[in-house]
N, C-alpha and C positions, 0 to 999 in steps of 0.2 A: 727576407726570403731570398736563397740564390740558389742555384745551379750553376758547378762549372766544372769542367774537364781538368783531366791531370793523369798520374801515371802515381801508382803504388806497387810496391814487389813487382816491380818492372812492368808492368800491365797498363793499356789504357781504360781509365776510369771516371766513374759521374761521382762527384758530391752533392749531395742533398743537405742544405740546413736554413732549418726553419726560425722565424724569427725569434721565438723562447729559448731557443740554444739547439735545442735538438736536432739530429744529424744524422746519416745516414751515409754509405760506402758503397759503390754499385760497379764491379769491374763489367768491362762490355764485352771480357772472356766469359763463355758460359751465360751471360747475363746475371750474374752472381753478387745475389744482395751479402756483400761479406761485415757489416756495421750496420747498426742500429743503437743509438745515442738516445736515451731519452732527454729532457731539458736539465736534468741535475748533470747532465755529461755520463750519466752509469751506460755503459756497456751491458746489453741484453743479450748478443747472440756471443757465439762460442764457436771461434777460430780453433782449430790446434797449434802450438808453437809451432808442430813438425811439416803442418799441412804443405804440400809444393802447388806451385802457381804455371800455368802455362803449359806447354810443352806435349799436350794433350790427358794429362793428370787433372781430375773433378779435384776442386777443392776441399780440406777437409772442416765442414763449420760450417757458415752462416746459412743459406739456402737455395742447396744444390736444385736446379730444375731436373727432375726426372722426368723424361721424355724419349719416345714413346714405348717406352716401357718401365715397369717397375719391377727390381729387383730381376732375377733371373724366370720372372712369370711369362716365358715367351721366348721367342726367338729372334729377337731383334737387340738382343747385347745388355748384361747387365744394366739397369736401370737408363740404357739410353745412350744416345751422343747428345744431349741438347749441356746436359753439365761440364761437357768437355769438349764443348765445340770453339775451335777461336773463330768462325763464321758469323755470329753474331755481330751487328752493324745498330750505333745509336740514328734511330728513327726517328726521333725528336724530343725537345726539353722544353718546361715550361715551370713559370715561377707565381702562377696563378690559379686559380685561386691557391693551391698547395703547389711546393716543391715535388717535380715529377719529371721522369726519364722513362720512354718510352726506346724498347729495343726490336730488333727483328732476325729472323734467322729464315731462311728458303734452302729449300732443295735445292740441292745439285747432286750432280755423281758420285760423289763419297759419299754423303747421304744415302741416296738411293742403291748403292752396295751392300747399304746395314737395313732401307728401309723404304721398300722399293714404291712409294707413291709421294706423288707433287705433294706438295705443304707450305704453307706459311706460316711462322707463331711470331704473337704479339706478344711482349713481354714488361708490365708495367710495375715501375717502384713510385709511391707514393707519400713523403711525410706528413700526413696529414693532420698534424697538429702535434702540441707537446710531448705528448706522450703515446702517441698512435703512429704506427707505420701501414702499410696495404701493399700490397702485390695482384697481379692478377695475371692469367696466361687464357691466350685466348689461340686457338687451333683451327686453319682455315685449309678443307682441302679443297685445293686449287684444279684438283684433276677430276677425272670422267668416270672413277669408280669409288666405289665407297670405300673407306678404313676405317682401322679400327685401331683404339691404343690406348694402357694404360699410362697409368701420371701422377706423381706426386712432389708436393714443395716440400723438399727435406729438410727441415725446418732445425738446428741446432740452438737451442734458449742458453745461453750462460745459466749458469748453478753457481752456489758457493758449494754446496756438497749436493750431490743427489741423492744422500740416504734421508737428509731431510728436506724433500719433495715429495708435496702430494699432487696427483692428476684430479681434478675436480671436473662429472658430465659425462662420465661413463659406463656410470654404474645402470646393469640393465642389458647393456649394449653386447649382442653377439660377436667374438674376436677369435680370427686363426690365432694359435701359438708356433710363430715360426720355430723356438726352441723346442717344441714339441711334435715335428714333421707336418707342422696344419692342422693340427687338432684342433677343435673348435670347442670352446666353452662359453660360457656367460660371466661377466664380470658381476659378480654379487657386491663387493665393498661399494661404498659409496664413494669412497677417496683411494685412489693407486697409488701406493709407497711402489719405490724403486729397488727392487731387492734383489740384486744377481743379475744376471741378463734378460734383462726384458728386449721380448721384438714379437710384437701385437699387430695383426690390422686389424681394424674396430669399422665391421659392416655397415652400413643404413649407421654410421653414428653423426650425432646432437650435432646442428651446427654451433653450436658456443661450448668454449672448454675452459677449464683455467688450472694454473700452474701455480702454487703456493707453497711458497717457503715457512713453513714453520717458524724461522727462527726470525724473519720479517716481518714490514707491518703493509706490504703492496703482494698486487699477484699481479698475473700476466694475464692479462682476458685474450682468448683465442677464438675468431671468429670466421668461420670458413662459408662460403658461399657457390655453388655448382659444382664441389667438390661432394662424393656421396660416403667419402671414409675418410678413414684419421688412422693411424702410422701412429706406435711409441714405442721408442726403441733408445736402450742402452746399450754398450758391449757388456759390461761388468769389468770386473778384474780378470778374472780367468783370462778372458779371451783378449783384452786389450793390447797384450802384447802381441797378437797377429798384425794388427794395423801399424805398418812400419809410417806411417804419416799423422801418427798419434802418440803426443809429446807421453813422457811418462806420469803415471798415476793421473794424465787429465781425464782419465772415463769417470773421474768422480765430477766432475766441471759442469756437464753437458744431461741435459736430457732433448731426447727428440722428438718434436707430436708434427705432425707430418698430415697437411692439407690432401687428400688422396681420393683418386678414383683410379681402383682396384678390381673388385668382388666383381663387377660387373665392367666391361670395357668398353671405355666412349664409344658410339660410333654415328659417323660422318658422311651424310649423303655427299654426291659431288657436287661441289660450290655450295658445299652448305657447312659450318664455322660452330663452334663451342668456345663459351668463355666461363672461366670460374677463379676467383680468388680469395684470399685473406686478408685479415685484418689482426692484427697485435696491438694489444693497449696496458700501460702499467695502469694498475687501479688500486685504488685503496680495497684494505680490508671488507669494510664496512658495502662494498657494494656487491660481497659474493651472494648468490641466488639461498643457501643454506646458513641458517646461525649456527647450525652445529660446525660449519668449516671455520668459523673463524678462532682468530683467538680469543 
């Protein structure tokens, strides 16, 4: 087990790697889990070639923190400054029981220009065994009146194609269709194929998901915890080429399920704190909840 500091694409950064092999990539820009290794050395999340680093530019891949806000639901700036803050300070490291990097971010004046009350957020990466990684974000307001904000971990999973990827744990579940100005429908299938541009929030949805490759023999277990929604979102082809920090034809690469409180927005007595996070596991086949999902 070790932690240790270093510099990648010019940035200061945590590596996380656990005794089985598996590893882990954490810039202290943004607090930006950009790797995730499981113990074969496969790559789970999903960089873009084009993504830029620094400079006040979110990264595009691994898992942008959206804070305190999601998406343009508000008035406090496209999904947040917490993804493109270089303010972010490592708070502590530890190689016990699991490799773990603990960060933090506070208020100050630029801050408070986009988001006018005191704050702390804790922000934790965790390898906690071969094939598991954990996150969690924890929001503390430090001031004398309450706030309120939404949040989610934009969560980018490596794909080999995302036409053969199904969503497994949502079938049931009420979702806006951002493609469709918020419209609200039910997901009927059992399994979400990815077809065109999908961009879903999934209300009051399941704390466990899973992600399954067809053409494999593992999934991805998704385990979300104080979060009360879930975020899936593709560009598709059409639109891909708007994202000028999106290599070409990688919208096939990527899909997004995105840890999320949304539908309803935290809110924070003063001196009084929220925490909620995820958990990612490669798993065999054989332990998905449905025999019809498997092969």
């Amino acid at each position: 087990m070790s932690v240790s500091e270093g510099t990648q694409q010019g940035l200061p950064c945590v590596f996380l790697t656990h005794s089985s092999g598996a590893s882990a990539l954490v810039f202290v820009y943004a607090a930006h889990l950009a790797s995730w290794k499981t113990s074969d050395g496969v790559e789970q999340l999903f960089v873009s070639s084009g993504a830029e680093y620094g400079g006040g530019k979110a990264i595009r891949g691994g898992v942008p923190v959206c804070w305190p806000q999601f998406a343009d639901r508000g008035k406090y700036g496209k999904h947040g400054f917490a993804r493109n803050s270089d303010k972010w300070r490592v708070v502590r490291t530890s190689t016990e029981p699991y490799p773990c990097v603990v960060l933090g971010l506070t208020d100050d004046e630029a801050t408070r220009d986009a988001f006018p009350f005191p704050f702390e957020l804790r922000y934790s990466v965790t390898l906690d065994g071969p094939e598991s990684v954990s996150t969690s974000l924890t929001v503390i307001n430090t001031g004398d009146e309450p706030l309120e904000f939404t949040t989610a971990l934009h969560t980018y999973f490596r794909v080999p194609d995302v036409s053969n990827i199904q969503l497994l744990g949502l079938q049931g579940v009420t979702f806006e269709d951002s493609t469709k100005g918020g419209e609200k429908s039910v997901q009927e299938e059992e399994a979400l194929a990815i077809v065109g541009e999908v961009d879903r929030v999934y209300l009051d949805s399941p704390s466990e998901a899973f992600i399954l490759d067809k053409t494999g023999d593992k999934a991805i277990r998704i385990l979300k915890m104080g979060f009360a929604d879930a975020v899936v979102w593709n560009i598709g082809s059409e639109r891909a080429g708007g994202l000028k920090d999106l290599g070409a034809g990688e919208w096939k690469n990527y899909v997004c399920y995105e840890a999320a409180t949304i539908g309803k927005a935290a809110k924070l007595a003063p001196k009084g704190s929220w925490t909620a996070g995820q958990s990612f596991s490669k798993v065999p086949l054989s332990s998905l909840p449905k025999p019809s999902c498997s092969k």
